[in-house]
C-alpha atoms as a printed R data frame, in Angstrom:
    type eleno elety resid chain resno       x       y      z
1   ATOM     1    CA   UNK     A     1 -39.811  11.685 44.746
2   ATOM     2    CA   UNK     A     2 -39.611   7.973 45.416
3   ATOM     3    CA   UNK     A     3 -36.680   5.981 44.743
4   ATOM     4    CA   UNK     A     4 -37.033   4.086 41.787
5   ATOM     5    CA   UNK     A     5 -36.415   0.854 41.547
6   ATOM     6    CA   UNK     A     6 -36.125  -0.935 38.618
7   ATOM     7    CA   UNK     A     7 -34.951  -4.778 38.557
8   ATOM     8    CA   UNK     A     8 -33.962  -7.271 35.466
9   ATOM     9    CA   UNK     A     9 -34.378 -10.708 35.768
10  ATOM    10    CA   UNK     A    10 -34.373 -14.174 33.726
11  ATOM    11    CA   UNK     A    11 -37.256 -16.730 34.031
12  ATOM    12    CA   UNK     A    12 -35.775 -19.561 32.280
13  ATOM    13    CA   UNK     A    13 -33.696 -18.574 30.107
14  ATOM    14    CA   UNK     A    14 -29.639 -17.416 29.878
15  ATOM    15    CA   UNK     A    15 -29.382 -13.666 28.796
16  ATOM    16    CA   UNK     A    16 -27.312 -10.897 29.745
17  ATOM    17    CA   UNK     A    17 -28.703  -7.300 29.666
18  ATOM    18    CA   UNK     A    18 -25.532  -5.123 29.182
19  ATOM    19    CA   UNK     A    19 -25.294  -1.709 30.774
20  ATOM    20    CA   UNK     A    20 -28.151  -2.481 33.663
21  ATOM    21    CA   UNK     A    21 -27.284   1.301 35.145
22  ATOM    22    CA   UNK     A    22 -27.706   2.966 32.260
23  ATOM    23    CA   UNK     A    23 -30.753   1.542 31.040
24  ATOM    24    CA   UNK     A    24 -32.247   2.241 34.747
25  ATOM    25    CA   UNK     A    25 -31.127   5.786 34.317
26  ATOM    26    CA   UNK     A    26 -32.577   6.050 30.731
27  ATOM    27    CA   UNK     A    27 -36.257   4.531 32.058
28  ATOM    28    CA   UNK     A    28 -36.210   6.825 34.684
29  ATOM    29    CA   UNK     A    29 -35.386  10.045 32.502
30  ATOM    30    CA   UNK     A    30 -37.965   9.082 30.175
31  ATOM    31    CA   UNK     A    31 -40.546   8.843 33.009
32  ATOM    32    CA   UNK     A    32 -39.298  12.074 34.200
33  ATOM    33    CA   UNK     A    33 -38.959  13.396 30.844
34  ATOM    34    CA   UNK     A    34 -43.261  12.314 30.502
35  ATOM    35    CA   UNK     A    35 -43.909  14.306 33.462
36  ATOM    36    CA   UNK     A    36 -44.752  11.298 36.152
37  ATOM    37    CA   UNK     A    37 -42.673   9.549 39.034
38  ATOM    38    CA   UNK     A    38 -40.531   6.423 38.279
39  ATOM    39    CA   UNK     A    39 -41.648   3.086 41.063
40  ATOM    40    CA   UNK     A    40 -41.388  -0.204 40.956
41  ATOM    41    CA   UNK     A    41 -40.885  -2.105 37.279
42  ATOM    42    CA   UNK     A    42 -39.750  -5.212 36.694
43  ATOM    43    CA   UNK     A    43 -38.522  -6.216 33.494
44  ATOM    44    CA   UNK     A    44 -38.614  -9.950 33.184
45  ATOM    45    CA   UNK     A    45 -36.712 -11.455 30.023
46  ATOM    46    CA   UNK     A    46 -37.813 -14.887 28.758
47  ATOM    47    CA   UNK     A    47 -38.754 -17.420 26.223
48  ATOM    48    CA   UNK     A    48 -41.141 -17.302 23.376
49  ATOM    49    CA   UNK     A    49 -42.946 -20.638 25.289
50  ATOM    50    CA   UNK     A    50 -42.838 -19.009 28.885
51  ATOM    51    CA   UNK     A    51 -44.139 -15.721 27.692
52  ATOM    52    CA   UNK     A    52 -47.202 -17.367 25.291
53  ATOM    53    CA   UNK     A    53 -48.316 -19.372 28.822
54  ATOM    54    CA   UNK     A    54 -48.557 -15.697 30.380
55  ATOM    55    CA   UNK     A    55 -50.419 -14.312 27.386
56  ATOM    56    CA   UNK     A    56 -52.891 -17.638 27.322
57  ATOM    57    CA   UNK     A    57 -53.340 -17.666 31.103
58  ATOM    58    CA   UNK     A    58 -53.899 -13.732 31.932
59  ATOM    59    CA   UNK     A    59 -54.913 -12.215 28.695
60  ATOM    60    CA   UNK     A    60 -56.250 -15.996 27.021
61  ATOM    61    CA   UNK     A    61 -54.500 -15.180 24.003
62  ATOM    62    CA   UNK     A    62 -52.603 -17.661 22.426
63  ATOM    63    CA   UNK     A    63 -50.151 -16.596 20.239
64  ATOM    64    CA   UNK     A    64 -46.366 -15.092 20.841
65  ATOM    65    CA   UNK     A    65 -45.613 -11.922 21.227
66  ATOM    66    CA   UNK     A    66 -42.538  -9.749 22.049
67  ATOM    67    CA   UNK     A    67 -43.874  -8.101 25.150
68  ATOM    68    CA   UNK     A    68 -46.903  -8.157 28.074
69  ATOM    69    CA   UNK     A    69 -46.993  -5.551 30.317
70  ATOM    70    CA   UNK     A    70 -48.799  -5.633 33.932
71  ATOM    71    CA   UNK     A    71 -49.590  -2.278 34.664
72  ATOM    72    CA   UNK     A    72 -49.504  -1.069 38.809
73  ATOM    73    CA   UNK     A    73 -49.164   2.342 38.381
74  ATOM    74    CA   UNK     A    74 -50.922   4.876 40.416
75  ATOM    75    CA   UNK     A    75 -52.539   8.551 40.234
76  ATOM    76    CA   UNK     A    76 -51.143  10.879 42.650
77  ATOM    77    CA   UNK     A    77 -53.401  12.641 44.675
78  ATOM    78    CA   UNK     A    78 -53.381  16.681 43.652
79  ATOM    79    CA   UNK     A    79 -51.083  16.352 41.477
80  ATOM    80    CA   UNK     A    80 -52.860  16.478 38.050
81  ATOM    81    CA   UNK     A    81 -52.187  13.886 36.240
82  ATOM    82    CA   UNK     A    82 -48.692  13.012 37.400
83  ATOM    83    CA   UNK     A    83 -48.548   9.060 38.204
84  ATOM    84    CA   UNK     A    84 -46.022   6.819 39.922
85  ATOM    85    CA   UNK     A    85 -44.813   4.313 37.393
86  ATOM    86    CA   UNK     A    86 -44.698   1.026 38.191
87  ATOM    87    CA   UNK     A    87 -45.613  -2.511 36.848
88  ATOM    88    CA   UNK     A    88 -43.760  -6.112 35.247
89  ATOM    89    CA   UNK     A    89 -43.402  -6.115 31.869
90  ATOM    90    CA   UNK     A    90 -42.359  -9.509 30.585
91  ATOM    91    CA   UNK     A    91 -40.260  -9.391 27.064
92  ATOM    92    CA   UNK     A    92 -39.479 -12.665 25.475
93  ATOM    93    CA   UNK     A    93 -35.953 -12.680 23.799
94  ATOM    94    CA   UNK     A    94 -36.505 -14.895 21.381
95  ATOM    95    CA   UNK     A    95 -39.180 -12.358 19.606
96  ATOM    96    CA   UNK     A    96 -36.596  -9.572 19.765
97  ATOM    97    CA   UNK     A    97 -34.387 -11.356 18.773
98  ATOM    98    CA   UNK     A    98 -36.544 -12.219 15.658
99  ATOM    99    CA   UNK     A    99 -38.060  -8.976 15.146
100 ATOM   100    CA   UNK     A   100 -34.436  -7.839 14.991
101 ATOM   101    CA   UNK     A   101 -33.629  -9.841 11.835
102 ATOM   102    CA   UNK     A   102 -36.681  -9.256 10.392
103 ATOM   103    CA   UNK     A   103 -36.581  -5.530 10.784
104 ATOM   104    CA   UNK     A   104 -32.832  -5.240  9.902
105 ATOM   105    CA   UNK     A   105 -31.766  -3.578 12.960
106 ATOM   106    CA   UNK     A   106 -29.733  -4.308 15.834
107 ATOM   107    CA   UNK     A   107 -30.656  -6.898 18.410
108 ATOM   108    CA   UNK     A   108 -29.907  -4.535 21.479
109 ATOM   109    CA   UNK     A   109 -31.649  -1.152 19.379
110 ATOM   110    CA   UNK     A   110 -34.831  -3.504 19.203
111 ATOM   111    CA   UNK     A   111 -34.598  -4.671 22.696
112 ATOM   112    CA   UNK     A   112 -34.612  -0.794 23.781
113 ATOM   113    CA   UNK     A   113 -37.559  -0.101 21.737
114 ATOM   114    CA   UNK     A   114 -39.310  -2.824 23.362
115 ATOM   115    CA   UNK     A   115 -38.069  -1.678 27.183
116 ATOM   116    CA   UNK     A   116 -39.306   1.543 26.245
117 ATOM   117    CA   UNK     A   117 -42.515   0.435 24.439
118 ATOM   118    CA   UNK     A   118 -43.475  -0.865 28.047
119 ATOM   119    CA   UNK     A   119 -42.991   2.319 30.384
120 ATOM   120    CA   UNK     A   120 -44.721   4.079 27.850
121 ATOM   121    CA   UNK     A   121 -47.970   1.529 28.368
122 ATOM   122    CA   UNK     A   122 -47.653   2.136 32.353
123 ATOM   123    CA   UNK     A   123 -47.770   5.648 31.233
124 ATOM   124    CA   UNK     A   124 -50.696   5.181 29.793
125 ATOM   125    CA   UNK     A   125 -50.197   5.086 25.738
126 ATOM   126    CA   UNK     A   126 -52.148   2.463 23.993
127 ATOM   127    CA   UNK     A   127 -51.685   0.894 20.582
128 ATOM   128    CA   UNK     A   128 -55.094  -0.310 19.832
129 ATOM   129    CA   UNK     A   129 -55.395   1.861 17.142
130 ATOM   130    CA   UNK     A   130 -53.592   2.984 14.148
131 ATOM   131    CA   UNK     A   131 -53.371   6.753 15.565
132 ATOM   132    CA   UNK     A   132 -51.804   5.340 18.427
133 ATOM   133    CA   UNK     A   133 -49.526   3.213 17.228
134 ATOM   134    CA   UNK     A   134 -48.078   6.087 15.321
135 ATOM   135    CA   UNK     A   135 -47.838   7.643 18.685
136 ATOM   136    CA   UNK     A   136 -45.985   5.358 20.554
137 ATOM   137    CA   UNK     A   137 -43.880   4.617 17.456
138 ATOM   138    CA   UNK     A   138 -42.411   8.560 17.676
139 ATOM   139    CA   UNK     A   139 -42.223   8.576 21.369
140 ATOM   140    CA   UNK     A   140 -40.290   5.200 21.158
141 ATOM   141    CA   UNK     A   141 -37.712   6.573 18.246
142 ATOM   142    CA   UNK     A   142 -37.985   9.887 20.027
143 ATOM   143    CA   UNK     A   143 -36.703   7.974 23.464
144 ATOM   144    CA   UNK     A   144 -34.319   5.545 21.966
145 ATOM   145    CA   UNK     A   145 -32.141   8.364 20.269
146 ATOM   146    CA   UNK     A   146 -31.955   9.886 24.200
147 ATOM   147    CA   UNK     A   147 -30.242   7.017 24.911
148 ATOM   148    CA   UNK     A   148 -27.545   6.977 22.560
């Protein structure tokens, strides 16, 4: 297996991701846990405004959103469908932050949900429908109580 590597960083903004090594180790069980190899992610943690100029220049959408996800994974040769997991996946704060209050929850229990919302895109689940939506909704409550 590969040695994962799995870096945090700020574009523009001030933000402090508490427990780094134990969010690295709970991405990379979950990974495991889906039956692929963990690679290279990047989780990059900014604004509302710096993550709407990503979604209008890549995707030329222009509205906010809580999370984009650049997806770099690849197949393994003869090994089924096991993939090496790896990709940036840009989460803007502020919409967390917002979701948060407007789902009654906990900033940091949101903020996991979203982490984990985006390794389970580079696994390959969609939300483009309703069916899997639902999916990735029980995977991510499924995932989030492995971390606690």
């Amino acid at each position: 297996m590969l040695q994962p590597e799995i870096n945090f960083i700020n574009e523009k903004i001030k933000f402090e991701l508490k427990g780094k090594s134990r969010i690295k180790k709970w991405i990379t069980g979950v990974i495991v846990k889906e039956k692929h190899e963990p690679g290279t992610i990047c989780y990059v943690f900014c604004s509302d405004k710096y993550l709407v100029e990503i979604n209008k220049k890549y995707l030329k959408h222009n509205y906010y959103t809580d999370i984009i996800t650049f997806d770099y994974t690849e197949s393994k040769a003869g090994k089924g469908n096991k993939r090496v997991i790896s990709g940036d996946i840009f989460i803007s704060i502020d919409r967390v932050k917002e979701n948060a209050l407007d789902l009654g929850t906990q900033f940091d229990n949101e903020l996991r949900r979203v982490i984990i919302h985006g390794v389970l895109h580079l696994m390959g689940y969609s939300d483009k429908t309703k069916k899997g939506q639902n999916e990735m909704r029980q995977k991510e409550d499924i995932y989030i109580k492995h971390f606690h």
